[in-house]
C-alpha positions as CSV (number, residue, x, y, z in Angstrom):
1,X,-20.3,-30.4,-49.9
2,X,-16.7,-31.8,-50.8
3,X,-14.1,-29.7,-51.8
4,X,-12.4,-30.5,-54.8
5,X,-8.9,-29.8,-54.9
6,X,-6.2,-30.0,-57.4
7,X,-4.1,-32.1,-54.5
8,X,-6.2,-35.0,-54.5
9,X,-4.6,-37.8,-54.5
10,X,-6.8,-39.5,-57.3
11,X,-6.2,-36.6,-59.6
12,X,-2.6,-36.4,-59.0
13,X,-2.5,-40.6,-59.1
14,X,-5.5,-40.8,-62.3
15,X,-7.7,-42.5,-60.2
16,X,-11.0,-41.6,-61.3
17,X,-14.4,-43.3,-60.4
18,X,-16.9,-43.6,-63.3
19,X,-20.6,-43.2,-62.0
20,X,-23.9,-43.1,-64.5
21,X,-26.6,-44.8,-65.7
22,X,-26.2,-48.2,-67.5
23,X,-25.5,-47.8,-71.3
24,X,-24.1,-44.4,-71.1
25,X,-20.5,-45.6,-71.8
26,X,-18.3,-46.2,-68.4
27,X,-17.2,-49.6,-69.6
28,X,-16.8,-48.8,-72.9
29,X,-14.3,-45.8,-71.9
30,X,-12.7,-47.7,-69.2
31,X,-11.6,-50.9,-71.8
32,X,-10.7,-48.5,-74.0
33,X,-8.0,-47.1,-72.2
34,X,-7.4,-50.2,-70.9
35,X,-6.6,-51.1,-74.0
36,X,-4.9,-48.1,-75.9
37,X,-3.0,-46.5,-73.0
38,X,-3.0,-49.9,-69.7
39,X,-5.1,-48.2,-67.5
40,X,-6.3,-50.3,-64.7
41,X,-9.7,-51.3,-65.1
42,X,-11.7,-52.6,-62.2
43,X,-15.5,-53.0,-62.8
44,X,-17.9,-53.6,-60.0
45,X,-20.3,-54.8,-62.1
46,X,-18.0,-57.7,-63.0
47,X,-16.4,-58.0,-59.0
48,X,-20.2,-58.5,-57.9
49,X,-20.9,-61.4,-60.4
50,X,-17.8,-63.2,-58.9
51,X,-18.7,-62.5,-55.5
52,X,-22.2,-63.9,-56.0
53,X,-21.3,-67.1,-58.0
54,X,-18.1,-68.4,-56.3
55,X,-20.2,-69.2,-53.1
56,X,-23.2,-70.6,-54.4
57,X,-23.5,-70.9,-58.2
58,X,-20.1,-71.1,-59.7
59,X,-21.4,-72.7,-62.9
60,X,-22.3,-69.1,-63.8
61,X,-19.1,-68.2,-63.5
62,X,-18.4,-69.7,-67.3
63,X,-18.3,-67.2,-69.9
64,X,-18.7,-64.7,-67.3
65,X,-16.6,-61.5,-68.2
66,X,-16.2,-58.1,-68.2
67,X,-17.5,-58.0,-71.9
68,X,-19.9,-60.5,-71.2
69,X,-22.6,-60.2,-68.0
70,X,-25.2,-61.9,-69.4
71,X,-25.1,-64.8,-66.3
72,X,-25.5,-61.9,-63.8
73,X,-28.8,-60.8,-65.5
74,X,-29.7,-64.2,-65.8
75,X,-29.2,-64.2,-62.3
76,X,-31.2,-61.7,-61.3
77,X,-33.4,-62.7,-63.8
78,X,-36.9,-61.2,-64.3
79,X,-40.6,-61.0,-62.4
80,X,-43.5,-62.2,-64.2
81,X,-45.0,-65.6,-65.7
82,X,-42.4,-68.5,-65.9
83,X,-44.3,-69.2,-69.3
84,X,-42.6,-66.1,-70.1
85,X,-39.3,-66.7,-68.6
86,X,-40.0,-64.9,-65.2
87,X,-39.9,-66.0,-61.6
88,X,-41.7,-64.8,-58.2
89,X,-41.4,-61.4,-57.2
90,X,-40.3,-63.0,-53.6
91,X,-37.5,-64.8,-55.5
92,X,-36.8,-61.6,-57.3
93,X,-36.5,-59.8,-54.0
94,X,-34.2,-62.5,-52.3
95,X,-31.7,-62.3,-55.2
96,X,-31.5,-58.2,-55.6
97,X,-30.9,-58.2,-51.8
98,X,-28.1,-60.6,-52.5
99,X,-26.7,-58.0,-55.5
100,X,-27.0,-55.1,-52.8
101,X,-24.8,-56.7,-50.7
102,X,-22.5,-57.8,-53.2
103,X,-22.6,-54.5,-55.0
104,X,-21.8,-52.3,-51.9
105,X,-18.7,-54.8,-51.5
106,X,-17.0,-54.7,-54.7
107,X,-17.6,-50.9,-54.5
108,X,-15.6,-50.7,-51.1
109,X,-13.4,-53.3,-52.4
110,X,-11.8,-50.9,-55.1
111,X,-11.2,-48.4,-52.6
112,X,-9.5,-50.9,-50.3
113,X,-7.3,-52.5,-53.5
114,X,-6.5,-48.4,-53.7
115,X,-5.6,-47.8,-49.7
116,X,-3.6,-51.0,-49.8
117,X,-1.4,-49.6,-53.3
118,X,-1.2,-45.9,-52.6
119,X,1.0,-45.6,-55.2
120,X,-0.8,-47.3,-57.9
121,X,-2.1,-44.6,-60.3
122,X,-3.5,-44.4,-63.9
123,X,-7.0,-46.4,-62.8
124,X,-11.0,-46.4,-63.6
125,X,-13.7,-47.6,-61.3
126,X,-16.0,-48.6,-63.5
127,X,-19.1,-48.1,-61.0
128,X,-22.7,-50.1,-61.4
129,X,-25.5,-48.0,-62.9
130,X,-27.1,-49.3,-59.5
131,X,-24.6,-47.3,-57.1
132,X,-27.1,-44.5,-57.0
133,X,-29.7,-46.9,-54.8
134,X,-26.7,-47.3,-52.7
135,X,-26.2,-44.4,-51.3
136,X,-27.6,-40.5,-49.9
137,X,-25.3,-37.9,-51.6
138,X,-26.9,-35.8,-49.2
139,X,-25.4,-37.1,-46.5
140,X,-21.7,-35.5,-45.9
141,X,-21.0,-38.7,-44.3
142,X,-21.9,-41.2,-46.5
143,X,-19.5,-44.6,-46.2
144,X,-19.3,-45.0,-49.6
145,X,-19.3,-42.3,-51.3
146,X,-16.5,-40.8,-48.7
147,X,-14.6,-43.9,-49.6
148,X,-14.6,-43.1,-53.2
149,X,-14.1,-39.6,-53.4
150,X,-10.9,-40.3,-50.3
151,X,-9.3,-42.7,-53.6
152,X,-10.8,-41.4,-56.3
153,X,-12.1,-38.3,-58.1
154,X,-15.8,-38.8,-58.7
155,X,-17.1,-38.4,-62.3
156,X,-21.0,-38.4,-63.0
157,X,-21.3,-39.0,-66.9
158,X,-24.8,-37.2,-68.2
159,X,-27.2,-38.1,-70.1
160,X,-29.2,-35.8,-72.1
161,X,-33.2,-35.9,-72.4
162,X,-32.6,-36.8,-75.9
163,X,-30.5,-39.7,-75.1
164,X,-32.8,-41.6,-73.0
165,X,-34.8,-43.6,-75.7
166,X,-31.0,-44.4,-76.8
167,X,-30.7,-45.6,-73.3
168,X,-34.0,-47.8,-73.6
169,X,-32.8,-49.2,-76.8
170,X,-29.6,-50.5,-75.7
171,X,-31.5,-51.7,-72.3
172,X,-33.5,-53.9,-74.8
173,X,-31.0,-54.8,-77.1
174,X,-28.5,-56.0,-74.1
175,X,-30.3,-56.1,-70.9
176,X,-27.7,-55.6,-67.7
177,X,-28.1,-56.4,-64.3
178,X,-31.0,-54.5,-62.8
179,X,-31.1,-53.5,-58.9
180,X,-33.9,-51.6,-57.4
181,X,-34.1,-50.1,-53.8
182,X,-36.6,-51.7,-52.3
183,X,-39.6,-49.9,-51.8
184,X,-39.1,-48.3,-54.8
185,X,-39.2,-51.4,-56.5
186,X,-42.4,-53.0,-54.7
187,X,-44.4,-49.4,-55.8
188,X,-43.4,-50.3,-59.2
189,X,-44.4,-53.5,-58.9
190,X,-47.7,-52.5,-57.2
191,X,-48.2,-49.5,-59.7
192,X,-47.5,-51.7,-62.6
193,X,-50.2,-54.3,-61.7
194,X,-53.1,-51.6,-61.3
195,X,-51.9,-50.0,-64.5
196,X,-52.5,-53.3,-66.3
197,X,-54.8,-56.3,-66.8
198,X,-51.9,-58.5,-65.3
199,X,-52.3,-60.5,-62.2
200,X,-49.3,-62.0,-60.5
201,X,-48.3,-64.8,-62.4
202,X,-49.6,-63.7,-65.4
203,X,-47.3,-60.7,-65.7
204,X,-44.9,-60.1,-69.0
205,X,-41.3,-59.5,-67.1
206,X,-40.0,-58.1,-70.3
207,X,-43.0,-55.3,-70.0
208,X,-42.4,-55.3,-66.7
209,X,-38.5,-54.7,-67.2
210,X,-39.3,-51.6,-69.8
211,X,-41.3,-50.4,-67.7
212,X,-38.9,-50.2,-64.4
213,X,-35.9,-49.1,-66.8
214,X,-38.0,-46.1,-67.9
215,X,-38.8,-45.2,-64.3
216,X,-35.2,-45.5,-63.2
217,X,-33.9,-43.5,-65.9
218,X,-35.9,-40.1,-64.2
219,X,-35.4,-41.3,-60.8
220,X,-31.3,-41.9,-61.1
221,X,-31.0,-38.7,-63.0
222,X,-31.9,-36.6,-60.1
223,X,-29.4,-38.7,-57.8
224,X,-26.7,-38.5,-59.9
225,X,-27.0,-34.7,-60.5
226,X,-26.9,-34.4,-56.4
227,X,-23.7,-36.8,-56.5
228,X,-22.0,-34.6,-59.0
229,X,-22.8,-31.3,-56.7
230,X,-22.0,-32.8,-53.9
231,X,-19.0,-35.1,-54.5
232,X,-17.4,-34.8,-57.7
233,X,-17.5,-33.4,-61.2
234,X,-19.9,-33.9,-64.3
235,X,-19.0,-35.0,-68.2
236,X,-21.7,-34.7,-70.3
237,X,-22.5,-36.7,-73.3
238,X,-20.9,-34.4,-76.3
239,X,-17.7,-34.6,-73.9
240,X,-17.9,-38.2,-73.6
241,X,-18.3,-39.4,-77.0
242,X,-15.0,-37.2,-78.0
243,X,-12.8,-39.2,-75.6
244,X,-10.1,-41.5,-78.0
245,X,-7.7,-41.4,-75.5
246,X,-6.3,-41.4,-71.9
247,X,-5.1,-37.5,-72.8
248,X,-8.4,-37.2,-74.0
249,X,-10.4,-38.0,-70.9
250,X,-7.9,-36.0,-68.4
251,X,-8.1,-33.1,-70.3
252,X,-12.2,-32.9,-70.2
253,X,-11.4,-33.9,-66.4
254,X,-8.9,-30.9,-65.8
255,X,-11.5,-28.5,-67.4
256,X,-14.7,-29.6,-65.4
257,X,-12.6,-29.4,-62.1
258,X,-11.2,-26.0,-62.6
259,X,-14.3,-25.1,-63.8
260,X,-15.9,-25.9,-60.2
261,X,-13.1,-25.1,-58.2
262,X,-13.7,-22.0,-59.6
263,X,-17.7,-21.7,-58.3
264,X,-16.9,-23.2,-54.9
């Protein structure tokens, strides 16, 4: 649908967008060249916790960092028994509609810090695993998706069949803020409580939580894959794990872009 071209402006600047599902990596790549080779890093992830908690809960705000997002899960928190640590699925609702709204402006936020600096180059978007809900990469149109790929160059990272039990793993091991379009959340919900013994307030949210994570996984892959086609480029996971450096990353990015320029 969009035609990549080796005059774009966030190729020629290195400014690339990082898009995938949670755990596969785009924060860990993004400080890492941060680090080794000062790349900008901006991570909506991060720019969405601020935007919640400076107007209402700024006490979350401590300890909140780009390493660290526990408060924003906290935030979010989970459905199910309070016994267990959950809270109402109306509460749940309220606060992902307030992480939609804050997610689709840090998103659009980057691209304005990029439109305001044209001239600033060598930068990673590090995009929420939750972008996907955002948006219809079938649409040629989309607002944020044409914002991003006007400032940046779109990367989809893959993950491979095998990898997603990795990806449950680290869910588990380091839950991350979870958002859910709507009615695709409340058939989970729905499904989940006729699949189960659980009543409302009886409901495990950690179950509950494994159980959504493992339905997003096949629901995001298919909407990444159409972002990729449509918008940008793909790096898989073999490609992903080789990346050491700033010269490693642009390289894989240089081959995957010639590579469709040349099928377009």
């Amino acid at each position: 649908m969009k035609t990549l071209s080796i005059e774009n402006s966030g190729l020629q600047l290195k400014r690339f967008a990082l898009l995938g599902m949670s755990g596969l990596g785009k924060t860990f790549i993004s400080r890492r060249l941060a680090e080794k080779d000062d790349w900008s890093h901006y991570s909506v992830d991060y720019e969405i916790g601020k935007l919640l908690f400076k107007s209402q809960y700024e006490n979350l705000l401590d300890g909140f960092e780009i390493d660290n997002l526990t408060n924003l899960s906290n935030f979010l928190g989970k459905p199910g028994s309070p016994s267990l640590g959950g809270i109402s699925f109306s509460e749940y609702l309220k606060r992902q509609k307030l992480h939609r709204d804050a997610e689709i402006k840090a998103t659009l936020d980057a691209c304005l810090l990029v439109e305001k600096s044209p001239d600033l180059s060598h930068m990673l978007c590090d995009t929420s695993g939750s972008i996907c809900e955002l948006v219809n990469p079938s649409d040629e149109n989309d607002k944020i998706l044409t914002s991003l790929s006007k400032n940046f160059v779109i990367i989809c990272l893959e993950a491979p069949d095998s990898m997603y039990q990795v990806l449950i793993n680290r869910f588990l091991a380091k839950p991350k803020p979870m958002y859910y379009e709507e009615n695709f959340l409340r058939s989970l919900w729905e499904n989940f409580k006729n699949n189960t013994s659980y009543v409302n307030d009886k409901i495990n949210p950690d179950e509950f939580m494994v159980y959504g994570f493992k339905a997003l996984i096949e629901r995001r892959k298919e909407i990444f894959d159409t972002i990729s086609k449509n918008w940008g480029i793909s790096l898989n996971f073999e490609q992903l794990i080789k990346i050491n450096s700033a010269n490693d990353l642009i390289d894989a990015i240089n081959f995957a872009i010639m590579k469709k320029i040349k099928s377009q």
